[in-house]
N, C-alpha and C positions, 0 to 999 in steps of 0.2 A: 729233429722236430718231433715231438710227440702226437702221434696218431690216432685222432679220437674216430669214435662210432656215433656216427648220428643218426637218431632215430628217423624212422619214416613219416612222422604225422606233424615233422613240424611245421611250424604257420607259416604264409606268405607275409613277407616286412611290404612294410608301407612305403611305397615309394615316393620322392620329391623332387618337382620340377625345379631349377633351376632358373632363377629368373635370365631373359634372355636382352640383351642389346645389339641392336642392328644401328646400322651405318643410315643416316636421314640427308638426303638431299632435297635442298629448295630451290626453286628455282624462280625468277621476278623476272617481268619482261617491259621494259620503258615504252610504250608507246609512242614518246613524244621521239626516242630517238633509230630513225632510220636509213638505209645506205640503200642507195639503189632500187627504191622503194619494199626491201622488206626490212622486216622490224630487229631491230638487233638487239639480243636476251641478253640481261646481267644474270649470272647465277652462282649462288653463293651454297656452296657445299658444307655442312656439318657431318664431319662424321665421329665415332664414339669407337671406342675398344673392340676391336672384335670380339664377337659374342663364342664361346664355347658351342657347340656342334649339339642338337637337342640327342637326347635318346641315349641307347649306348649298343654298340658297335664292338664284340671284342672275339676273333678268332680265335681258334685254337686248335693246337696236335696235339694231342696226347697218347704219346704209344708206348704198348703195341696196341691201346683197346683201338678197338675198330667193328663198327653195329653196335652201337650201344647211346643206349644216356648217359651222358657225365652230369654234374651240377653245380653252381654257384651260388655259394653259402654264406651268411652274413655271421657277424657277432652282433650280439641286439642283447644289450645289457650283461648279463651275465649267462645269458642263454644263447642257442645259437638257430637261426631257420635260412632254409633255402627261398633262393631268390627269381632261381633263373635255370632254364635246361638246357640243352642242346643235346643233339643226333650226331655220331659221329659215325661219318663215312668208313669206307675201305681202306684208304689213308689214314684215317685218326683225326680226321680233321671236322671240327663245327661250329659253329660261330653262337654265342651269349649276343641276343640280340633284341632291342625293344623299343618302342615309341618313347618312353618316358627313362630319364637320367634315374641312378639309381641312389639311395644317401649314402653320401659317405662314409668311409670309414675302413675298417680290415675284413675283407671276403676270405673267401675259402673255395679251392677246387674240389670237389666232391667226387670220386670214382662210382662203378655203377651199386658197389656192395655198400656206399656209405660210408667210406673211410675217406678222411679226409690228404690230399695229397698236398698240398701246399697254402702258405697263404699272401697273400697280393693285399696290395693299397689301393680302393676306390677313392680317385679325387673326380673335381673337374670337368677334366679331361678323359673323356670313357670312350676311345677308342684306340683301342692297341691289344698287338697279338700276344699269344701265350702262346709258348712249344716247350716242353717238358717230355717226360719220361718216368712212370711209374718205378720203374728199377731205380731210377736216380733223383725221387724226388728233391732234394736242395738243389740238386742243380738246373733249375726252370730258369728260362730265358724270356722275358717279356721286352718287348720290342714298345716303341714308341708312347714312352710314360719315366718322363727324369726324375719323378716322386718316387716309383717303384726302385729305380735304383739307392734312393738313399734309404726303401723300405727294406733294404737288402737287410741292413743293421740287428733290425726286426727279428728276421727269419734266423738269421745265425744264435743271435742272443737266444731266442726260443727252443733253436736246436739243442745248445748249448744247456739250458735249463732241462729240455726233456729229459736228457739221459742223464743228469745230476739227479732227475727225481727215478727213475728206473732204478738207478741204483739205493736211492733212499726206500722203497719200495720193494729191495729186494732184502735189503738189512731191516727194517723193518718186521716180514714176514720168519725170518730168521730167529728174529727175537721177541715174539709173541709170549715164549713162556716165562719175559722176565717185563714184568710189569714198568718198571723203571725206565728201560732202555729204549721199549716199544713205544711207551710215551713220549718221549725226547723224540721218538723220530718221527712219531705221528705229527707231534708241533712244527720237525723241522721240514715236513712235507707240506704241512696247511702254510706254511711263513713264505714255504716258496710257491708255492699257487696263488699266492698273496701278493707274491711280487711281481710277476708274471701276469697277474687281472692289472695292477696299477701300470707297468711299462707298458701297456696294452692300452689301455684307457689315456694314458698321456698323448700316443699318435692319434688315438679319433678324437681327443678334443684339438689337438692339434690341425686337421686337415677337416 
């Protein structure tokens, strides 16, 4: 995956509640009909989907950091801002934590220098762990979120594309002094950033 630098000043995203459905019970009581002189209730239950969990809820290890802020980063068009912080103990451990659901879409773990470590699918459903390891970022583990595993797809395809452009980037710089060549691979670095913003924009209209 290709590892970007995110500046420090960027904005807080706006966040959005989630409308909520709760389970309604009624209940009617017949007056006229009684046993033993007390009154004996009809009651007639409605209940409705269970409602999604308000807020979000989401742990995490990340090691080896330990005393520090990590952060939670969004894509918000074609720009990117932080959402969310957390403290990470002795262990590495902090939890992304808030009253209100966050909008969906594809996040970002942020380390404490602003590089970004991996990236995850917000749906829904906002509470599930993250354990990872800076030495090994693709291989982050998130625990209870069956979206993220088909976000897997995601993260390899990106990986994938990252060092396709590294390397166009490095032929590129190579051939600066031949005006032709630098230009071919300047287009064939924009065509892939290109592709990369749309397979990107496909899953948050999706989710």
């Amino acid at each position: 995956m290709r590892f970007l630098l995110i500046q420090c000043c960027f904005l807080l995203i706006t966040v959005a509640t989630s409308a909520q459905k709760s389970a309604a019970t009624v209940a009617k009581t017949d007056p006229r009909s009684t046993k033993s002189g007390e009154s004996a209730a009809k009651t007639v239950s409605v209940a409705s989907k269970p409602a999604p969990n308000k807020g979000h809820l989401i742990p995490i290890t990340l090691t080896p950091l330990k005393n520090c802020t990590v952060y939670l980063g969004s894509h918000f068009g074609k720009s990117m801002t932080l959402v969310d912080s957390c403290k990470l103990n002795e262990k590495s451990m902090g939890v992304f934590k808030g009253d209100k659901k966050l909008t969906g879409g594809i996040y970002f773990v942020v380390s404490p220098n602003y590089t970004i470590q991996f990236e995850l699918l917000m749906d829904d459903i906002q509470q599930f762990t993250i354990s990872a390891d800076t030495a090994q970022k693709e291989k982050f583990i998130i625990t209870g979120s069956f979206d993220n595993d088909i976000f897997k797809q995601y993260s390899q395809y990106s990986t994938e594309k990252g060092r396709e452009r590294q390397q166009l980037e490095s032929e590129y710089k190579a051939k600066l002094s031949n005006p032709a060549d630098s230009l071919r691979l300047r287009n064939t670095i924009l065509q892939l950033d290109n592709d990369v913003d749309a397979y990107r924009n496909s899953i948050t209209k999706k989710y």
